[in-house]
Backbone as a chain_set.jsonl record, in Angstrom:
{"seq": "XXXXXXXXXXXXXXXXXXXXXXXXXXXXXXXXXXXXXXXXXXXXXXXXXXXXXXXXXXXXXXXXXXXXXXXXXXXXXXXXXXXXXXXXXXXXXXXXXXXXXXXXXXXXXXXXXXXXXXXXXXXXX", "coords": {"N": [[-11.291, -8.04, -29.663], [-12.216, -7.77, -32.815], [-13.638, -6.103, -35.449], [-14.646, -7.295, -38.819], [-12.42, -8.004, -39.408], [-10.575, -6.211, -38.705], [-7.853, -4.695, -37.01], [-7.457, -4.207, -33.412], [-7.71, -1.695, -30.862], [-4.992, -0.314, -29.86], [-3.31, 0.659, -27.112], [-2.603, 2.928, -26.291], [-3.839, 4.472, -28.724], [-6.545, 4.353, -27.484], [-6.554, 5.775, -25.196], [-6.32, 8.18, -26.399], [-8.786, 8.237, -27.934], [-10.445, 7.968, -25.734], [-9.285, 10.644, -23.967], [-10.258, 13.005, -25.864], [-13.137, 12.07, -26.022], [-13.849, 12.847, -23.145], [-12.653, 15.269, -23.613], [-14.68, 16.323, -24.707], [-16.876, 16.008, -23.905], [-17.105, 17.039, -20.726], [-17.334, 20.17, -21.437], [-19.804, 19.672, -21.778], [-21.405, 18.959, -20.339], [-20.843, 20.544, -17.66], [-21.578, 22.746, -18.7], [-24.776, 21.932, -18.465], [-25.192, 21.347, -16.007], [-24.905, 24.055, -14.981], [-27.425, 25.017, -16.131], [-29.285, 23.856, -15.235], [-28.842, 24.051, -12.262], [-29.945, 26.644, -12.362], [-32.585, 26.328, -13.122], [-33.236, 25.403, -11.495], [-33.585, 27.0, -9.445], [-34.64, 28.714, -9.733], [-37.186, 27.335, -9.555], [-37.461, 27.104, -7.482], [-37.945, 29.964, -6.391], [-40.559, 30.293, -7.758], [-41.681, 28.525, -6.185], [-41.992, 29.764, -3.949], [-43.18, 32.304, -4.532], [-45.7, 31.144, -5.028], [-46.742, 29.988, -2.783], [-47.279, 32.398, -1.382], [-48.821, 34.099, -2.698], [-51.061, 32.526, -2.396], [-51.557, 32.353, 0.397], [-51.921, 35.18, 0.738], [-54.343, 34.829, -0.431], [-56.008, 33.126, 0.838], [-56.27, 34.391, 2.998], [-57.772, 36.904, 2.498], [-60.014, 35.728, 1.955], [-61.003, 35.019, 3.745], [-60.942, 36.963, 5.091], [-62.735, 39.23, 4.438], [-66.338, 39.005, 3.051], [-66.456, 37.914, -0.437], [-67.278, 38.621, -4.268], [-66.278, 36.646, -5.64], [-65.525, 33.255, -5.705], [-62.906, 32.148, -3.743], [-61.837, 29.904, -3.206], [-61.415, 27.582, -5.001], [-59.098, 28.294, -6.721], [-57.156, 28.659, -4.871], [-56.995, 25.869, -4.327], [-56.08, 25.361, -6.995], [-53.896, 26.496, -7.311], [-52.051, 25.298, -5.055], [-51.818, 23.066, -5.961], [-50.345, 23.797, -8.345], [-48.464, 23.906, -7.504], [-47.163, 21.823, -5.556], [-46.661, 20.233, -8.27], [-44.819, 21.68, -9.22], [-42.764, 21.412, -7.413], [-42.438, 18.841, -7.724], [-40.854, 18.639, -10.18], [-39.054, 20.101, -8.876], [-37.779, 18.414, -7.598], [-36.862, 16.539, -9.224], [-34.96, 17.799, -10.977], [-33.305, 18.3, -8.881], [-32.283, 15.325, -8.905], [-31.023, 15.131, -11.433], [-29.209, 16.861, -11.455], [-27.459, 16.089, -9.358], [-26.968, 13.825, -10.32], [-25.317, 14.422, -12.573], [-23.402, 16.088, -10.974], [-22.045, 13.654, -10.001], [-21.093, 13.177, -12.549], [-19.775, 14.877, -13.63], [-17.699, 15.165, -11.698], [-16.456, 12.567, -11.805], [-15.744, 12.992, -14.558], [-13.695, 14.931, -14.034], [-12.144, 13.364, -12.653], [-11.18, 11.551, -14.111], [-9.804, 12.84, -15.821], [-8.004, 14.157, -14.432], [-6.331, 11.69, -14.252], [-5.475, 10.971, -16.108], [-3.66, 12.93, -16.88], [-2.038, 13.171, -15.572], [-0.667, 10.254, -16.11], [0.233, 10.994, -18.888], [2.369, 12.987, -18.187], [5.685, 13.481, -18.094], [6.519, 14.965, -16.242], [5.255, 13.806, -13.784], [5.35, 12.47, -10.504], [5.07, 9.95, -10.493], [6.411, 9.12, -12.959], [8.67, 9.566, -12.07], [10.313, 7.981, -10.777]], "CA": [[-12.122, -8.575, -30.728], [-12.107, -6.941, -33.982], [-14.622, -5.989, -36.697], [-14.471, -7.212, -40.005], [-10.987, -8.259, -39.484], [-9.726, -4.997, -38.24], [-6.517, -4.535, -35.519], [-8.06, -3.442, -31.904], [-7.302, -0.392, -31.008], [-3.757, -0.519, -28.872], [-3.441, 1.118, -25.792], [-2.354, 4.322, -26.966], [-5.241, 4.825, -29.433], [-7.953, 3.796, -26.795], [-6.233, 6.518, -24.713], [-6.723, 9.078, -27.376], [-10.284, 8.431, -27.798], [-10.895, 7.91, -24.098], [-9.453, 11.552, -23.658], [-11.056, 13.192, -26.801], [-14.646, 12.105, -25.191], [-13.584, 13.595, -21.851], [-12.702, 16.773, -23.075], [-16.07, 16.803, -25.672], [-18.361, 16.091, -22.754], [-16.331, 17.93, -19.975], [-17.967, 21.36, -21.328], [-21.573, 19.885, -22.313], [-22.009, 18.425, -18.554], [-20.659, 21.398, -16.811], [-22.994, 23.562, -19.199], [-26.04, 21.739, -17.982], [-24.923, 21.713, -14.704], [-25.199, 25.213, -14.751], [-28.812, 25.541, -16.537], [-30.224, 22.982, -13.9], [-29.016, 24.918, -11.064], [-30.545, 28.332, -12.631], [-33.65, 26.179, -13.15], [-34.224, 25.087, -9.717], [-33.53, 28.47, -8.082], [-35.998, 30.248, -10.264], [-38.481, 26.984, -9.317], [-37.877, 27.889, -5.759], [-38.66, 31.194, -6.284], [-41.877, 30.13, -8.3], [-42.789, 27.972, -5.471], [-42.229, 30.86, -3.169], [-44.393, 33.184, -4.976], [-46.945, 30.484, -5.36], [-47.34, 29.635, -1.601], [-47.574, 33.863, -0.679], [-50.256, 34.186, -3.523], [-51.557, 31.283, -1.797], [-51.338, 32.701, 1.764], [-53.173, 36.295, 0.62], [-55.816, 34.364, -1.271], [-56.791, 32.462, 2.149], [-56.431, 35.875, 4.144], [-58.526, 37.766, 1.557], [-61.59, 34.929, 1.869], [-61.449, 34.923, 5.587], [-61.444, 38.619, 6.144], [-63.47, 39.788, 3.877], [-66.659, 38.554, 1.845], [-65.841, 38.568, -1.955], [-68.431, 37.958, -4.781], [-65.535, 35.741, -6.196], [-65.541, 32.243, -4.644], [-61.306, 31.907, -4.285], [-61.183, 28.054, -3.051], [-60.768, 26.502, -6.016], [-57.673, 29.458, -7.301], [-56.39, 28.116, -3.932], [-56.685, 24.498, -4.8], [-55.345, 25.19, -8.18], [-52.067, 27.326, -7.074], [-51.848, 24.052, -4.231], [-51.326, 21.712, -7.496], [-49.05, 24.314, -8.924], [-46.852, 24.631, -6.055], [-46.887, 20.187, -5.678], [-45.799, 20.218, -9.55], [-43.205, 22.691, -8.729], [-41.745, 20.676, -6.11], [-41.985, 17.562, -8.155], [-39.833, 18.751, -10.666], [-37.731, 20.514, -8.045], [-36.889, 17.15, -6.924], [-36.621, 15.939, -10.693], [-33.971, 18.573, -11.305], [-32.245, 17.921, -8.021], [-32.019, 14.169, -8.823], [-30.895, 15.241, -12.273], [-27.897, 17.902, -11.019], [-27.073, 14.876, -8.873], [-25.983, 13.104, -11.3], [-25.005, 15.417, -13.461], [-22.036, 16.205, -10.515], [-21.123, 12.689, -10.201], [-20.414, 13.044, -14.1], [-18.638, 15.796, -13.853], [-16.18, 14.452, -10.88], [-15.849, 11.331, -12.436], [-14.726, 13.155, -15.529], [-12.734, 15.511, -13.593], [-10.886, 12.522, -11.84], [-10.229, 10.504, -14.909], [-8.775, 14.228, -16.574], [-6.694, 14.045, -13.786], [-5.711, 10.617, -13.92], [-4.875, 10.439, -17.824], [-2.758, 13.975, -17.261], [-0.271, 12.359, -14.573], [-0.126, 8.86, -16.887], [0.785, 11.542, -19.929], [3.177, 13.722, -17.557], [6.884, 12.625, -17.528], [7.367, 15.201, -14.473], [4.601, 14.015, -12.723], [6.343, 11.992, -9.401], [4.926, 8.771, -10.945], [7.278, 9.082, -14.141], [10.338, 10.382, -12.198], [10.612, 6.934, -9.653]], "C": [[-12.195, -7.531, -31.839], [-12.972, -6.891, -34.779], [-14.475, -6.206, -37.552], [-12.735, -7.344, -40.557], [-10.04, -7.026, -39.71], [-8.984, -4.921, -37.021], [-7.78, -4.068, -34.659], [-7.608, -2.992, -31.79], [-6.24, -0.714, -29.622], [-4.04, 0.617, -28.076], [-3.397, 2.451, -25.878], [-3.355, 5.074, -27.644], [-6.224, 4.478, -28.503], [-7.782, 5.178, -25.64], [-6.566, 8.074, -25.142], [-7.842, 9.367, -27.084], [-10.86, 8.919, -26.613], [-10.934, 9.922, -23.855], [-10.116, 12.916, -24.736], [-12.439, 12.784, -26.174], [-14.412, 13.024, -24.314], [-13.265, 15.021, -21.998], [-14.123, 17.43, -24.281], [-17.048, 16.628, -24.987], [-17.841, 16.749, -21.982], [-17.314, 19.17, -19.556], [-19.467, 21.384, -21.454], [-21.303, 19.387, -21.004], [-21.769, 19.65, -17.775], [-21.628, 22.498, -17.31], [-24.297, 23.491, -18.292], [-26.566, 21.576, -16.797], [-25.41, 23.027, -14.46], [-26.592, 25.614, -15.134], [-29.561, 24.881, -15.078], [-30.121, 23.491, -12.503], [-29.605, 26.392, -11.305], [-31.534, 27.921, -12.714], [-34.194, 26.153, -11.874], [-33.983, 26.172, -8.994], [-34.465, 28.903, -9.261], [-37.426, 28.708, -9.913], [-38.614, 27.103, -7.704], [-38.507, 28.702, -5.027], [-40.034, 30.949, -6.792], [-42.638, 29.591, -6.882], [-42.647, 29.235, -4.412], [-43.616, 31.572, -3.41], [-45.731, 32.455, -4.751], [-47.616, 30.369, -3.809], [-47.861, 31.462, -0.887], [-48.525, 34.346, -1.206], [-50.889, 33.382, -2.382], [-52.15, 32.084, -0.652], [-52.44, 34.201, 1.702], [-54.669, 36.269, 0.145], [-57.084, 34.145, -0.039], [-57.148, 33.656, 2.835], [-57.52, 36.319, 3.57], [-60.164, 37.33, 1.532], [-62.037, 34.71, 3.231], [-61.753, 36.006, 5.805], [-62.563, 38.659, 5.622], [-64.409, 39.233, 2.768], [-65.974, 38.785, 0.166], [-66.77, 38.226, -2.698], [-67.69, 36.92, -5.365], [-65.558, 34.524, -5.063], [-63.23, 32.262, -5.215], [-61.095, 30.491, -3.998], [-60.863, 27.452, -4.351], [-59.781, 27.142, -6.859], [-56.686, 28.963, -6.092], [-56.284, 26.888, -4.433], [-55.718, 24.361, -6.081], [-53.48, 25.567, -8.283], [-51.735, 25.99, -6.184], [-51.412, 22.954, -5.371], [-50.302, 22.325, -8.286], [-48.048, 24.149, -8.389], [-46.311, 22.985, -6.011], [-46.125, 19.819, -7.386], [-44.709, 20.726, -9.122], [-41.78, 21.999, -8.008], [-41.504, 19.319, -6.851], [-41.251, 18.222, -9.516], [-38.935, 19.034, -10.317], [-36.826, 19.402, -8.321], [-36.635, 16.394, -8.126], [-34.945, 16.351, -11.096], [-32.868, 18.117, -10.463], [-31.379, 16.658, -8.455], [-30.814, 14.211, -10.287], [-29.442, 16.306, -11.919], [-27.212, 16.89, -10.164], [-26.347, 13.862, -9.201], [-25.207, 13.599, -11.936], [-23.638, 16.058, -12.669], [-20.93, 15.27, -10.384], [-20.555, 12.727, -11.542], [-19.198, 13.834, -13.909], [-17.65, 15.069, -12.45], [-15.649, 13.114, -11.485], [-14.725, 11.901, -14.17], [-13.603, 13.615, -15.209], [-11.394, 14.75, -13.276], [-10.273, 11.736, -12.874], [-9.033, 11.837, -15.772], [-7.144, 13.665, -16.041], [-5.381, 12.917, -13.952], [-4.755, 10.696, -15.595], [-4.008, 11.954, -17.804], [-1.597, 13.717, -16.285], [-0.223, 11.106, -15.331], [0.597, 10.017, -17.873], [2.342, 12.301, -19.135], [4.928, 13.391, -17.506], [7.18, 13.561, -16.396], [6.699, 14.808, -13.59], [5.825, 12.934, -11.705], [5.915, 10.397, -9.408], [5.786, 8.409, -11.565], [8.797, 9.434, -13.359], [10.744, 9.086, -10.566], [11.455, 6.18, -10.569]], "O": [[-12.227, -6.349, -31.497], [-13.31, -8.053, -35.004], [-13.855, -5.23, -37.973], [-12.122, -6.98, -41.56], [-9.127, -6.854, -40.517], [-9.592, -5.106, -35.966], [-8.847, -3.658, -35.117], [-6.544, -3.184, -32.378], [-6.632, -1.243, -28.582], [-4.916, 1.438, -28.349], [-4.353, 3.091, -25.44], [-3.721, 6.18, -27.246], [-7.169, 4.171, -29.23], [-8.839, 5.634, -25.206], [-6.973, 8.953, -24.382], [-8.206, 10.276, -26.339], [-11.545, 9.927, -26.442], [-11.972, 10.553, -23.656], [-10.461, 13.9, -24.081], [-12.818, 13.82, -25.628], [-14.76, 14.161, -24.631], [-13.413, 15.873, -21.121], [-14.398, 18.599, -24.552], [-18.148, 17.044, -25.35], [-17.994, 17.839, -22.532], [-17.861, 19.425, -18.483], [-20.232, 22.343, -21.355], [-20.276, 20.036, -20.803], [-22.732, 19.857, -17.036], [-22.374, 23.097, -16.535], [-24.803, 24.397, -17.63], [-27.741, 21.597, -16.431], [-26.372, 23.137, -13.7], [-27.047, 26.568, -14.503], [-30.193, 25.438, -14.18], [-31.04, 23.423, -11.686], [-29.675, 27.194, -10.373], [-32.289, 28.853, -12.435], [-35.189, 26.653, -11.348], [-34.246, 26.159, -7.792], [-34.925, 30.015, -9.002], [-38.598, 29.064, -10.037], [-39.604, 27.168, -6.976], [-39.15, 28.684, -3.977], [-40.856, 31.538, -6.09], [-43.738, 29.972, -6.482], [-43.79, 29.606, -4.141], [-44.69, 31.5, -2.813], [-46.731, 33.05, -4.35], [-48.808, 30.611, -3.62], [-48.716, 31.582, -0.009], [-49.271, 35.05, -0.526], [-51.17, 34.022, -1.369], [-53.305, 32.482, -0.804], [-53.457, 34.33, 2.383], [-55.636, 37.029, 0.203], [-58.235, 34.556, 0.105], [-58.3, 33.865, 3.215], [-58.507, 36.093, 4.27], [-61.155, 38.014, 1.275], [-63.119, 34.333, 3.681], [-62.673, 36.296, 6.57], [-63.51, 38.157, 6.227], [-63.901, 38.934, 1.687], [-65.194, 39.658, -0.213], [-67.485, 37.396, -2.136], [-68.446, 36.02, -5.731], [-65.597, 34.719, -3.848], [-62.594, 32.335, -6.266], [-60.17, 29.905, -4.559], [-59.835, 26.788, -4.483], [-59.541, 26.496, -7.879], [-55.482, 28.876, -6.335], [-55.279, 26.759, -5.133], [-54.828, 23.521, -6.212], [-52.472, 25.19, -8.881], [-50.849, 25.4, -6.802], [-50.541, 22.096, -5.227], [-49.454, 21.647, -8.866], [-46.884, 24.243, -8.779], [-45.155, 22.776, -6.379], [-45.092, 19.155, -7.481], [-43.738, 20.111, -8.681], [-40.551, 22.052, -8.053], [-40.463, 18.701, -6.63], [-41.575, 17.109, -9.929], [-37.879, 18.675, -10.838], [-35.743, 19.308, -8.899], [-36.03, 15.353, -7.868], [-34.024, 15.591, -11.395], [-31.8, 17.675, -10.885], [-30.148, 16.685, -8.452], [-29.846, 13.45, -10.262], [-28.56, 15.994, -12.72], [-26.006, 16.941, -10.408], [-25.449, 13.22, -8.656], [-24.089, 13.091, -11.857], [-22.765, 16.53, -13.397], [-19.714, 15.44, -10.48], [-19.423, 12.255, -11.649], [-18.009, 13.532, -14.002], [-16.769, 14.301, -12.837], [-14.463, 12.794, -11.556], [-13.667, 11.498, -14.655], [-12.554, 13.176, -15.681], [-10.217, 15.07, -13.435], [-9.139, 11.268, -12.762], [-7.869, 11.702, -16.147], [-6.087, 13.219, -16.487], [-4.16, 13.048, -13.863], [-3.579, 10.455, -15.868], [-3.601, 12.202, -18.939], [-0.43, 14.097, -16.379], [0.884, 10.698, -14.978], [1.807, 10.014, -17.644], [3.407, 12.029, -19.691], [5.222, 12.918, -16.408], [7.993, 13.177, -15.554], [7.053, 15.131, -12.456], [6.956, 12.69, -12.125], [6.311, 9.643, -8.519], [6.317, 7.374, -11.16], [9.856, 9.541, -13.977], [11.343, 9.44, -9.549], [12.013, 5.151, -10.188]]}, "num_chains": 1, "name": "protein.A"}
């Protein structure tokens, strides 16, 4: 179907484009790939920290009176640490995809560099 009574783009030109996208997203998906896995290891570590704060807070109110009440610095790090984890799993879901992209691009690379190839063992039957 054509626009404004313009040719459709032949097989060749749709090929073009096709691989022109693929290699202009390629490097932005594998980029963000990489931020999203540096995010969720430093929210790992956050929730780490958060539950060992956590853990000395409780110790600290059991041993020993304090004039500070700490339950509700506990409750509050307990809602930090549940955020934490719900973005974990945000990120995860989000790198998740973010690999299927990238293999899917990877595989069509592949595919559109053995159609271009005359040595590949497709072209030489």
């Amino acid at each position: 179907m054509s626009v404004l009574g313009e040719k459709p783009l032949d097989h060749e030109n749709r090929d073009a484009i096709a691989r022109g996208l693929v290699d202009l997203l390629k490097p932005a998906v594998d980029e963000i790939d990489e931020r999203v896995k540096c995010v969720r290891e430093s929210q790992v570590e956050l929730r780490q920290k958060i539950d060992s704060l956590c853990e000395d807070l409780k110790k600290i109110s059991e041993n020993d009176p304090v004039p500070i009440e700490l339950e509700p610095y506990v409750k509050k790090l307990n809602s930090s640490r549940r955020r934490v984890m719900l973005v974990n799993s945000i990120l995860q879901n989000v790198q998740d995809r973010l690999t299927k992209l990238h293999n899917n691009i990877s595989k069509e690379t592949a595919r559109r560099k053995t159609m271009l190839d005359p040595s590949s063992p497709s072209h030489q039957k």
